[in-house]
N, C-alpha and C positions, 0 to 999 in steps of 0.2 A: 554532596553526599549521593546524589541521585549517578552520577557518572562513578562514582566509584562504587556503588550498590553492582552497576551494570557490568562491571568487568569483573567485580568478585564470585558474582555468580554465572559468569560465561565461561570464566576461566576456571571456575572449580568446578561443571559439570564437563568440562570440552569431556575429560576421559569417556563420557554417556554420547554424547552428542557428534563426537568426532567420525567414531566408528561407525554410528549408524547412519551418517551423512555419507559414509564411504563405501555403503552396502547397499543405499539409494540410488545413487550415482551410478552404481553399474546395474540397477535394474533398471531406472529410465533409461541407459544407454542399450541396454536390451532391446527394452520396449518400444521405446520413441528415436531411437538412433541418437546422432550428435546433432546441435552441443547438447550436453545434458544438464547447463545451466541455463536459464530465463538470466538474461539482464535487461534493464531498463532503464531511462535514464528520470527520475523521481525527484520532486520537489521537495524539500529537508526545512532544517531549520532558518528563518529569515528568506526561503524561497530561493535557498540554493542547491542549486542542481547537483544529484550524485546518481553511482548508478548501484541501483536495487537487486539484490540476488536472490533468486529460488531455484528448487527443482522446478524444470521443464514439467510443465502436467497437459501441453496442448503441440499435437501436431503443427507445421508450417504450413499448411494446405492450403492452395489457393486457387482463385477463380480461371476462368480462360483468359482473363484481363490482366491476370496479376495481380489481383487485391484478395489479401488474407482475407479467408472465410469467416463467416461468425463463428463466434466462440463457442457456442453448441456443436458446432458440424466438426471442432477443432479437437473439444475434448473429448478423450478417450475415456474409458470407463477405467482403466487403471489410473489416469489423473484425476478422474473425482474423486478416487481412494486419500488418495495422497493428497488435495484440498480437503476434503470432509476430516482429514486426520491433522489437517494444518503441518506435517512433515514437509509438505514443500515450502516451509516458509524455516527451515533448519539455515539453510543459506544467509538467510538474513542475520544472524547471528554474528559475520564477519561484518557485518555493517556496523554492528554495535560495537565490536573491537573497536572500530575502526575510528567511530564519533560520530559517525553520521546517523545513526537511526539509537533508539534506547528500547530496552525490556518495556516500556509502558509511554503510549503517547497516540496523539490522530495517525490512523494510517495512511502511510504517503500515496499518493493518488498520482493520476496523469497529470506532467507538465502542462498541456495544453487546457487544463484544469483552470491554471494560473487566472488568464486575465475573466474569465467567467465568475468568479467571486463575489459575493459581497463586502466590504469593509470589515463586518462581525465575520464572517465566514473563513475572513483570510485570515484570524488572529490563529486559526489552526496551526500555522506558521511560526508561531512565538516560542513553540517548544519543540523539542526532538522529534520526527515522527515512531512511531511505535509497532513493533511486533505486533502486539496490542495495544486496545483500550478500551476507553470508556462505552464507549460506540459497541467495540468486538460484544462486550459482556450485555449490551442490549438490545439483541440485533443481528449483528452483522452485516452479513451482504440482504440483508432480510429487511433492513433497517429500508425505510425512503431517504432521498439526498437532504431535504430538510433537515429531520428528525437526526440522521447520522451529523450534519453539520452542528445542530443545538447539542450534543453529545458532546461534541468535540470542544467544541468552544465551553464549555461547562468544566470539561475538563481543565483546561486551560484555567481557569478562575479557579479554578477550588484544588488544584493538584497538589499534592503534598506523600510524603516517603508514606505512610499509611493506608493515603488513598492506592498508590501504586501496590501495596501489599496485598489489598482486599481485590482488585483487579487480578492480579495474576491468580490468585485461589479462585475466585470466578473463574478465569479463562478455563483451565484443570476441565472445572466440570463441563463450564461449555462445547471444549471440542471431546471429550469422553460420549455428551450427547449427540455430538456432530450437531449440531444445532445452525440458521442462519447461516449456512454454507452457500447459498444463492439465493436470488431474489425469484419473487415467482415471476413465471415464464419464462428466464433466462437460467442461463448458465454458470455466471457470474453475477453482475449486476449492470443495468440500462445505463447507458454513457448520461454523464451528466450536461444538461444543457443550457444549466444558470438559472439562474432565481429571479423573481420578479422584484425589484428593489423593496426595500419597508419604508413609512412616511418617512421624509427626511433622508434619507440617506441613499446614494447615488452607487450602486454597483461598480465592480473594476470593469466590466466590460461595458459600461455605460457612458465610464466617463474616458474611455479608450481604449478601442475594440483592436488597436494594432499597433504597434510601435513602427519605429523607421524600417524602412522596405518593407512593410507590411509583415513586419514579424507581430507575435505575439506578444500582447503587454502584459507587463507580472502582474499580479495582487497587490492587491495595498500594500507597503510597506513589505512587498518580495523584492527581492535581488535578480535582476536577471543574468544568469548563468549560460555559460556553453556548453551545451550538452557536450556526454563526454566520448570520446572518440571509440566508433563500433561497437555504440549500444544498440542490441534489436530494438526493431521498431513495431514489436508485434503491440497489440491496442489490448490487452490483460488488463482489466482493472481491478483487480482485486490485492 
């Protein structure tokens, strides 16, 4: 029910959503030049990898070294319009055609996210990720990584076609307030860097911080995936 909720209403507003996707697209290309999509490569349902679409809301700007700038020095003041408005997340919407993401779930986060997990933390994984959620409607990027992780996971146990109802009506008003659109002192919000385990229970990154050649090891019960071929690799966490 919940995958067909998702297409009946993506596909009965595309005529709202399509054009105005099409009149962004050439102001970020205005603005920020090309490309004027963000992709990424994001961790989904059971921890497999797909790649994430937005409007572009941050320059490519980088140091003398080569390494992208932080994200404050990146975003422009017309990209916090377009985050504060959550229209750059319009993109995401072919995700949801597509299967990979839903109208209502944890938002997908950095792959490299993966093996930093807790056992409860990774069950964010057991559902779709989401445009929104539970999290978005209390919070946001505002929320701390704990507090957003107990969101998630909460959702996870208690989700149902009603809950998702009463979410997207929240969402409405929350981005009309622009509300939780960044964490304080950042521009986005602080990279996450793992949890301190709870009694009993042994972190992914605790119980193996790499996989073979020293790749990264998924989450509990994630799927390790290939990322997928000529996704940016800009560090956006949001």
């Amino acid at each position: 029910m919940k995958r067909l909720f998702d297409l009946t209403v993506v596909l009965a507003t595309a005529p709202l959503w399509l054009p105005l996707l099409a009149v962004l697209a050439l102001v970020v290309r205005f603005k920020l030049g090309s490309p004027v999509f963000f992709r990424q490569p994001r961790p989904g349902l059971g921890g497999r990898v797909f790649r994430l679409w937005k409007l572009r809301s941050m320059t490519d700007a980088r140091s003398a070294t080569g390494q992208l700038r932080p994200d404050a020095e990146r975003l422009t003041p017309f990209g916090r319009r377009l985050r504060s408005t959550s229209l750059d997340e319009l993109p995401s919407l072919i995700n949801v055609l597509r299967g990979e993401m839903s109208l209502v779930g944890p938002r997908p986060l950095l792959v490299e996210y993966l093996p930093l997990y807790s056992p409860r933390q990774a069950r964010r994984h057991e559902v779709r990720p989401g445009i929104t959620g539970w999290a978005q409607v209390h919070g946001r990027n505002a929320l701390g990584w704990e507090e957003r992780f107990e969101h998630d996971v909460w959702y996870v146990e208690h989700r149902s076609f009603a809950l998702d109802l009463r979410i997207l009506a929240l969402t409405v008003a929350k981005v009309l307030r622009r509300e939780g659109v960044a964490a304080a002192g950042h521009a986005t919000m602080e990279p996450f860097r793992g949890s301190a385990p709870a009694a009993g229970e042994v972190g992914a990154a605790g119980e193996a911080a790499a996989g073979p050649r020293g790749e990264p090891a998924p989450a509990a019960g994630a799927t390790p995936q290939p990322l997928p071929a000529g996704a940016t690799q800009s560090k956006e966490r949001s």
